[in-house]
Structure formats: structure tokens, C-alpha cells
Short mmCIF file of the C-alpha atoms (twelve columns), coordinates in Angstrom:
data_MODEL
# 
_entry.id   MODEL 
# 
loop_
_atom_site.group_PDB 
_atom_site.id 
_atom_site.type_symbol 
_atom_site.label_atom_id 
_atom_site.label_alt_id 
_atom_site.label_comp_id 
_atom_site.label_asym_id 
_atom_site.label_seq_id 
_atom_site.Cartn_x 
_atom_site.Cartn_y 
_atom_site.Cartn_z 
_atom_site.pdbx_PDB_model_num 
ATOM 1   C CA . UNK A 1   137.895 128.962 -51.626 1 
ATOM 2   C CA . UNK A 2   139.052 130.932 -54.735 1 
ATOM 3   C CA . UNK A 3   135.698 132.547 -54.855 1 
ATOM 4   C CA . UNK A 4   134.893 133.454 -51.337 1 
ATOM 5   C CA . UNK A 5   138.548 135.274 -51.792 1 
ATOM 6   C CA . UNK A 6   137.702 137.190 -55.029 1 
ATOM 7   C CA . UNK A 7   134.646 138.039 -53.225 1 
ATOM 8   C CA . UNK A 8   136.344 139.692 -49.936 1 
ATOM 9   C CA . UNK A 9   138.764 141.495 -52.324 1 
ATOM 10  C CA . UNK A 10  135.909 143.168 -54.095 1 
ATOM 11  C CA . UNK A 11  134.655 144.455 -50.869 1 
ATOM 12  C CA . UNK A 12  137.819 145.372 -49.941 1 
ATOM 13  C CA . UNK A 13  138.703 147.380 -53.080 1 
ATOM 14  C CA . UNK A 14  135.160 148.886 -52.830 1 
ATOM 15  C CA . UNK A 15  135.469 150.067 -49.171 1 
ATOM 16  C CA . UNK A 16  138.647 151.671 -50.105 1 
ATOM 17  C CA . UNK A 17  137.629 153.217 -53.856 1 
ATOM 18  C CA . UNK A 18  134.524 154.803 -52.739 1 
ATOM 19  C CA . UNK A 19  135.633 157.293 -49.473 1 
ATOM 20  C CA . UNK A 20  138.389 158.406 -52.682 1 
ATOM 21  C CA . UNK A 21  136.097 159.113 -55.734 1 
ATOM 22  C CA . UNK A 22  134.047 161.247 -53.353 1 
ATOM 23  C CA . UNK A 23  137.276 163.174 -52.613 1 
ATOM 24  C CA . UNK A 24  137.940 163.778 -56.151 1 
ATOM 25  C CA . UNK A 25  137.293 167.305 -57.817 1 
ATOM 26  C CA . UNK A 26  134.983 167.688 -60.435 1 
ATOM 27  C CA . UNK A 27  136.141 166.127 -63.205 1 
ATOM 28  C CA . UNK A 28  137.776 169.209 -66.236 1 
ATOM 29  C CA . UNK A 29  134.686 169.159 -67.910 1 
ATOM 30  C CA . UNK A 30  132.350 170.712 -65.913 1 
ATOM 31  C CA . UNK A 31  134.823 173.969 -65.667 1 
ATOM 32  C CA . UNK A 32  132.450 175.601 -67.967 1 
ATOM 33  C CA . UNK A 33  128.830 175.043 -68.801 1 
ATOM 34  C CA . UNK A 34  127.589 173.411 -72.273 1 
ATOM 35  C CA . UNK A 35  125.303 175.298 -73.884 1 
ATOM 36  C CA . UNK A 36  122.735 173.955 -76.726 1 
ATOM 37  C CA . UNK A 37  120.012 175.453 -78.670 1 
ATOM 38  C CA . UNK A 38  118.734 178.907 -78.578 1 
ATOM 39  C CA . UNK A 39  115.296 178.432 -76.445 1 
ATOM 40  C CA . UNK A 40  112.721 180.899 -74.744 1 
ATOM 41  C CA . UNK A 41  114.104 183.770 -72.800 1 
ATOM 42  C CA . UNK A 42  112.178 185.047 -69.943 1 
ATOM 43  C CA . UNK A 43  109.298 187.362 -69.730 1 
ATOM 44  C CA . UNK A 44  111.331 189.788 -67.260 1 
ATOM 45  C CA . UNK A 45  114.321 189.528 -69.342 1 
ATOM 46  C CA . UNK A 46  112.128 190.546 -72.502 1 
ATOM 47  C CA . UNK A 47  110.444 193.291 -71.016 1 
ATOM 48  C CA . UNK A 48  113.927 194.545 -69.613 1 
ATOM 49  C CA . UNK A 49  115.496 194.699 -73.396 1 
ATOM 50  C CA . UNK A 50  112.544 196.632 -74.235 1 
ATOM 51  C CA . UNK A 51  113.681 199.478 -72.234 1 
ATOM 52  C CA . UNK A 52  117.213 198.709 -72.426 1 
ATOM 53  C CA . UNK A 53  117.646 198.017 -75.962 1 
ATOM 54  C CA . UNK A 54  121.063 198.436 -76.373 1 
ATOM 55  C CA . UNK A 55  122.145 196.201 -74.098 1 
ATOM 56  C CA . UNK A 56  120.129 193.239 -75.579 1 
ATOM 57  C CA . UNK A 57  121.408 193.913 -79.072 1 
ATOM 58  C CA . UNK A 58  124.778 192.988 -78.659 1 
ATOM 59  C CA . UNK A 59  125.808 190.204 -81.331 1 
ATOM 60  C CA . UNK A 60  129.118 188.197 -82.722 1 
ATOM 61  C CA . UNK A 61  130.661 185.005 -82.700 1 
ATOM 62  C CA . UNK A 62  131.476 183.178 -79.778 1 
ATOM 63  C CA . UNK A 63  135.095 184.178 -78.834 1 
ATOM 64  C CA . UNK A 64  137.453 182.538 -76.369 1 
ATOM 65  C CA . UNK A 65  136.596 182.850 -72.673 1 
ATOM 66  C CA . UNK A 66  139.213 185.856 -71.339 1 
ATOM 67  C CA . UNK A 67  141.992 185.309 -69.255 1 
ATOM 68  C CA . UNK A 68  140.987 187.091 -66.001 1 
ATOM 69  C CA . UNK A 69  144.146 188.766 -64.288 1 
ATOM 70  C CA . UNK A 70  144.697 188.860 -60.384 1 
ATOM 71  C CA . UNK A 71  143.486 192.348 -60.305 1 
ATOM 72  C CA . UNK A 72  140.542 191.233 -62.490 1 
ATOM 73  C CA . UNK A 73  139.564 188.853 -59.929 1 
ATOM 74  C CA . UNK A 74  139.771 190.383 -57.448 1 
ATOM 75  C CA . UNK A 75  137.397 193.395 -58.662 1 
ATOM 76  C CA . UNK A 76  135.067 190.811 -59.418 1 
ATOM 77  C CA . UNK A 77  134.922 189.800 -56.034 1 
ATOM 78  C CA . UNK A 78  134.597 193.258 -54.568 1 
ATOM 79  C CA . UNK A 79  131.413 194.137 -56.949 1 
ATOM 80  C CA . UNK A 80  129.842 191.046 -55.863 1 
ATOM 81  C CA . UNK A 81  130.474 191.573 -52.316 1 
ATOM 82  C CA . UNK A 82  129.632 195.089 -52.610 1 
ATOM 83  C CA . UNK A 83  126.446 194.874 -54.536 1 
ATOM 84  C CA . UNK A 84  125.455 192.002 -52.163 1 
ATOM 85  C CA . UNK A 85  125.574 194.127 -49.442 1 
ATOM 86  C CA . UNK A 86  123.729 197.573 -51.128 1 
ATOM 87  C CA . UNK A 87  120.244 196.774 -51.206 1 
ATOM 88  C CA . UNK A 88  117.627 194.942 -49.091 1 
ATOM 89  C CA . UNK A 89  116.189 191.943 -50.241 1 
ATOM 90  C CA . UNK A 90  112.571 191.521 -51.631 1 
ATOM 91  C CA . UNK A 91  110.467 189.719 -54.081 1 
ATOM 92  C CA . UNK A 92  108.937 191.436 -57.164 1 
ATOM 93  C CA . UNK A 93  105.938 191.437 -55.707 1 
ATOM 94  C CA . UNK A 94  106.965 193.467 -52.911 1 
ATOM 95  C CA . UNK A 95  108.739 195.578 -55.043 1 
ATOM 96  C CA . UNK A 96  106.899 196.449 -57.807 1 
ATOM 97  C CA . UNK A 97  103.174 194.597 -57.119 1 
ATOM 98  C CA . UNK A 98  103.687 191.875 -60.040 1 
ATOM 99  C CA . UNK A 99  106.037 189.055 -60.397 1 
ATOM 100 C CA . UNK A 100 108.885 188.791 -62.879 1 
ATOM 101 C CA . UNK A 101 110.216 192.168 -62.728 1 
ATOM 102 C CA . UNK A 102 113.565 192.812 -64.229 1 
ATOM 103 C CA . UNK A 103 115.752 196.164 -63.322 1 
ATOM 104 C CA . UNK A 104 118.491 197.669 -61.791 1 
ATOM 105 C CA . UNK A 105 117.998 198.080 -58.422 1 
ATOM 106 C CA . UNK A 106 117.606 201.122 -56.241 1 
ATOM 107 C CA . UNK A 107 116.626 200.542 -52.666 1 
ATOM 108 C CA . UNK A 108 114.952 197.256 -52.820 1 
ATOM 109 C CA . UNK A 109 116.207 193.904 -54.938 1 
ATOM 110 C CA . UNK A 110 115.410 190.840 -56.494 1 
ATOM 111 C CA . UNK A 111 117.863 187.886 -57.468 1 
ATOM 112 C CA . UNK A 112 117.864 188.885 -61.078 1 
ATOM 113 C CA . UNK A 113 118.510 192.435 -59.993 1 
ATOM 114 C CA . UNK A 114 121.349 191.701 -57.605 1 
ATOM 115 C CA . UNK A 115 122.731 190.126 -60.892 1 
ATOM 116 C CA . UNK A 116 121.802 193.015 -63.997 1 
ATOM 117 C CA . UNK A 117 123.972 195.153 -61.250 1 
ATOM 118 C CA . UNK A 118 126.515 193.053 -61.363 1 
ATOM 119 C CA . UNK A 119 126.678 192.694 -65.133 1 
ATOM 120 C CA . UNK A 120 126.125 196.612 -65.504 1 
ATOM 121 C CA . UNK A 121 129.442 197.531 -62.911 1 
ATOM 122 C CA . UNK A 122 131.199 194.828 -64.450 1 
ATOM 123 C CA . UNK A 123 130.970 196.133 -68.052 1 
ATOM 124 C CA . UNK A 124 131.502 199.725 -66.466 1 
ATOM 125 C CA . UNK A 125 135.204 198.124 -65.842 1 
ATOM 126 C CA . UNK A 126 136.339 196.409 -68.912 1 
ATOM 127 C CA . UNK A 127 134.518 193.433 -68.966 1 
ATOM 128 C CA . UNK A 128 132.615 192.538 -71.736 1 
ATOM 129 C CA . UNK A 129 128.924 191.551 -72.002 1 
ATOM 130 C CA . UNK A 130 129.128 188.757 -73.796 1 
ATOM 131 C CA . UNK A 131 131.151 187.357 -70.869 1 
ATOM 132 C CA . UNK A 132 128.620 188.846 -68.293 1 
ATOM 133 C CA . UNK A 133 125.592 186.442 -68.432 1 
ATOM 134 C CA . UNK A 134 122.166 186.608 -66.961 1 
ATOM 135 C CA . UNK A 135 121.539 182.206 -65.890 1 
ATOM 136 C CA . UNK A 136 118.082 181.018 -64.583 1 
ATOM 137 C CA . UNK A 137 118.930 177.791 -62.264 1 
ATOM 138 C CA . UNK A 138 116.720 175.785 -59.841 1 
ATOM 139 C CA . UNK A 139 117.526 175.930 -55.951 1 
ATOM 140 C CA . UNK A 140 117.367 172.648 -54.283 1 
ATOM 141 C CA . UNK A 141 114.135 173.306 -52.834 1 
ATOM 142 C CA . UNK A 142 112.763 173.870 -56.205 1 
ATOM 143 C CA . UNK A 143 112.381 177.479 -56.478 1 
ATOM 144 C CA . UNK A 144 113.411 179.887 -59.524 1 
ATOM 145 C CA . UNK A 145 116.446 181.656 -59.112 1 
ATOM 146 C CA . UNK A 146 118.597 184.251 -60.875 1 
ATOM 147 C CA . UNK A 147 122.654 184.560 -61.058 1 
ATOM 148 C CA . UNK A 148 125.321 186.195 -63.185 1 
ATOM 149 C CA . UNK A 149 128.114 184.036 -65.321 1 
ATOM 150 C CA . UNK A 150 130.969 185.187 -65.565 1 
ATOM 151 C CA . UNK A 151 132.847 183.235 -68.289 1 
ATOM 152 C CA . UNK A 152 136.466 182.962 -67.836 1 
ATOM 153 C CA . UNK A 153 139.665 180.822 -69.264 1 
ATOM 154 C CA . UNK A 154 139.313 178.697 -66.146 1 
ATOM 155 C CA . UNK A 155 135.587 177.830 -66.666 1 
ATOM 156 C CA . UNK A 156 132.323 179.726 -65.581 1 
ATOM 157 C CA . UNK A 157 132.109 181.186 -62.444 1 
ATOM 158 C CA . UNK A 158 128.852 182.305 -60.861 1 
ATOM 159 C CA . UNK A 159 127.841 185.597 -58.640 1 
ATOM 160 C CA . UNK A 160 125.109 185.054 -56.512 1 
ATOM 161 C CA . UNK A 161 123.076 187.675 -53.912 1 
ATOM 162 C CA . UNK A 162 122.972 184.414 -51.975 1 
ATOM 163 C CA . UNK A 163 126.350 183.743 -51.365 1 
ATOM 164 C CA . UNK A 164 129.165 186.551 -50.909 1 
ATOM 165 C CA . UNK A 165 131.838 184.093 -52.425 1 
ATOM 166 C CA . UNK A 166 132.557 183.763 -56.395 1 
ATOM 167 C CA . UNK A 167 132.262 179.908 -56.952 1 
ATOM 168 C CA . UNK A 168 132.753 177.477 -60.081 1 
ATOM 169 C CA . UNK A 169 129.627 176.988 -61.269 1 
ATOM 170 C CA . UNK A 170 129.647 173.498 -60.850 1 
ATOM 171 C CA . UNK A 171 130.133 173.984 -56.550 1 
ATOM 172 C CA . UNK A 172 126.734 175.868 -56.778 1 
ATOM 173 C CA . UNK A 173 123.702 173.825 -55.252 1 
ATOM 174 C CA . UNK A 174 121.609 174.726 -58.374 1 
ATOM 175 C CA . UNK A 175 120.529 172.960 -61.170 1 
ATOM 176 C CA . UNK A 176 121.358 175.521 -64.378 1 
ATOM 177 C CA . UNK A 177 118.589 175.761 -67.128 1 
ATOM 178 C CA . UNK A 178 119.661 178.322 -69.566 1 
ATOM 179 C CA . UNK A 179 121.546 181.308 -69.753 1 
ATOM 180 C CA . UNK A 180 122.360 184.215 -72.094 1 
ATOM 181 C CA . UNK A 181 123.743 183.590 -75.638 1 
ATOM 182 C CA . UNK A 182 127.125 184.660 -75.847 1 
ATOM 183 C CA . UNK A 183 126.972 185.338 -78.958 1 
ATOM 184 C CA . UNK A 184 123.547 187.552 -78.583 1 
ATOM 185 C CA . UNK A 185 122.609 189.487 -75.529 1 
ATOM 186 C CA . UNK A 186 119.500 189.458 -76.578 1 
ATOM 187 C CA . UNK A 187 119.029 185.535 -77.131 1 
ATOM 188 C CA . UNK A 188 118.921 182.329 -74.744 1 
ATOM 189 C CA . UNK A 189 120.216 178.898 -74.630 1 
ATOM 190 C CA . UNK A 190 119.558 175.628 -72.826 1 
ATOM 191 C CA . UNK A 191 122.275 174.447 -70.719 1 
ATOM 192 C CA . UNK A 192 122.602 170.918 -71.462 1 
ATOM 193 C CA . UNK A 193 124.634 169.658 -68.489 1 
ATOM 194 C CA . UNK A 194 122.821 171.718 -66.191 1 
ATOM 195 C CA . UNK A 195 122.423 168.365 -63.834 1 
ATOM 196 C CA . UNK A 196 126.292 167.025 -63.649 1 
ATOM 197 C CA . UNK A 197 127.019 170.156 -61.394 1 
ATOM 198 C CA . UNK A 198 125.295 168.154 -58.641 1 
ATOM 199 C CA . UNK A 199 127.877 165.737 -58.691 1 
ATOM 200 C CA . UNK A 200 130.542 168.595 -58.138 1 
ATOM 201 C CA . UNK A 201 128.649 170.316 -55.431 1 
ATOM 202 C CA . UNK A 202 128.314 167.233 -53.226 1 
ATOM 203 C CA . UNK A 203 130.005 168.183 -50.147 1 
# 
């Protein structure tokens, strides 16, 4: 008797916990991405530095995330809308005849280009590079992708030509593999909880 009664509480408490955990936000520690060790950075972001040296030669230590004002916010949401809506989309290869292209865009864009625009208007306002990062992530249907971090006091938000709203990074679809060093322009790092996000994008 004692048993079979445990065992209908369970269920009960089950049945009741579950439909709440799914409610809950991500948990605090996901606001901002963890980066690890410095690893390869991409052949289009190489080639890129070499004509943009400067920009790829920025170094320092890692400093606080910035407090990003109302104002602040809501130019970054005008530059991503804006730049969004500029140029037509297209791959590399239609572009330029090769894959893996990185530049600012003219006519015609790529992910990664929708996002070095970004970073460039951005830093044309105040904001500082090291705060602006170029991210490589995985869509869910398994294909490369390119998006701009934008490290804040409230975590890491991301800028996407896919999606006209600044999110959290961790109510993106995308799985995050590595991202600019902060402290390095010119340098990558692994992001090691690139997978928990997918827990805090579940809809």
C-alpha cells in the first residue's frame, strides 16, 4: 500500500516538475560564452587580416564586458537591421568564384560579410573591437555559418543576417565553435560550452 502510494506521488510530482523546468530561462551561466584555448582560425579570416592588417593586430588583456547604455542598444539594433537589409544575399562562390571569401560587402554578401560590416560600423561608433567578435557556429541542419558577438555586461549577444532581432546567444539555434580572442583580433578560441545553448534555445 505504502509503495503503490510513493509510486503515484512520483508520477505526480513528475507530471507537474517537468511542463515547469521547460518554462525556466536559461540558467545565469550561459549569459556569456566560455571560451578555452587559442585554436585554428579560418582560412577566410586569415586571408582577410592579410589585407586588413590593422584590424587583426589588435592585442591586450581581457577587460570587463561594457555596460551597453539604452542608446547603445538601440544603435546596435539599427546597424543590424540596417546592414541586414543593404545587400543581397549570395554564397562566395557566387560572389567571388571560390569558397571562403572574407570582405566587406558591396552589392552582394555572405554571412561572414553581413557580420565584418557589422563589426566595422560598430567600431565606427564607439564600440570597441575586442567586444566586436567574428563566431563560426553550426546551423541545425549542419551547415557553416558566420555571426558577430557582441560582448556586453549582460552576456553575449549575437547579430545575425539571418535574423533581424539581436538575441542572447544562448536563444540562437546554433551550436558555437569558436570565436575571436578578445584579447587578440588576430587569434581564435574554442568555445567550450558551445552545446548548452541548445538547452536555452528550446522553444
Amino acid at each position: 500500500m505504502m509503495r503503490a502510494l510513493q509510486a503515484r506521488l512520483a508520477v505526480i510530482l513528475v507530471s507537474v516538475l517537468v511542463p515547469v523546468s521547460a518554462a525556466v530561462p536559461a540558467p545565469r551561466s550561459l549569459n556569456s560564452m566560455v571560451t578555452g584555448a587559442v585554436t585554428s582560425q579560418p582560412i577566410g579570416h586569415y586571408e582577410f587580416c592579410q589585407k586588413y592588417q590593422s584590424e587583426c593586430s589588435i592585442r591586450g588583456r581581457s577587460a570587463p564586458a561594457p555596460k551597453i547604455s539604452a542608446k547603445g542598444w538601440a544603435l546596435v539594433r539599427q546597424v543590424n537591421r540596417s546592414v541586414n537589409g543593404r545587400f543581397f544575399a549570395k554564397t562566395d562562390k557566387e560572389i567571388y568564384g571560390r569558397e571562403e571569401v572574407w570582405a566587406y560587402p558591396t552589392n552582394f554578401a555572405d554571412c561572414e560579410d553581413y557580420a565584418l560590416e557589422k563589426r566595422k560600423e560598430l567600431a565606427a561608433r564607439g564600440f570597441a573591437l575586442s567586444d566586436l567578435l567574428m563566431t563560426v557556429v553550426r546551423k541545425p541542419d549542419g551547415e557553416g555559418h558566420a555571426v558577430l558577438t557582441l560582448r556586453t555586461s549582460d552576456g553575449d549577444f549575437i547579430l545575425d543576417n539571418l535574423d533581424n532581432e539581436v538575441k542572447p546567444w544562448h536563444q540562437t539555434p546554433y551550436t558555437f565553435l569558436k570565436r575571436q580572442a578578445s584579447f587578440n583580433t588576430g587569434r581564435w578560441v574554442t568555445i567550450e560550452n558551445g552545446r548548452d545553448v541548445l538547452v536555452g534555445a528550446l522553444r
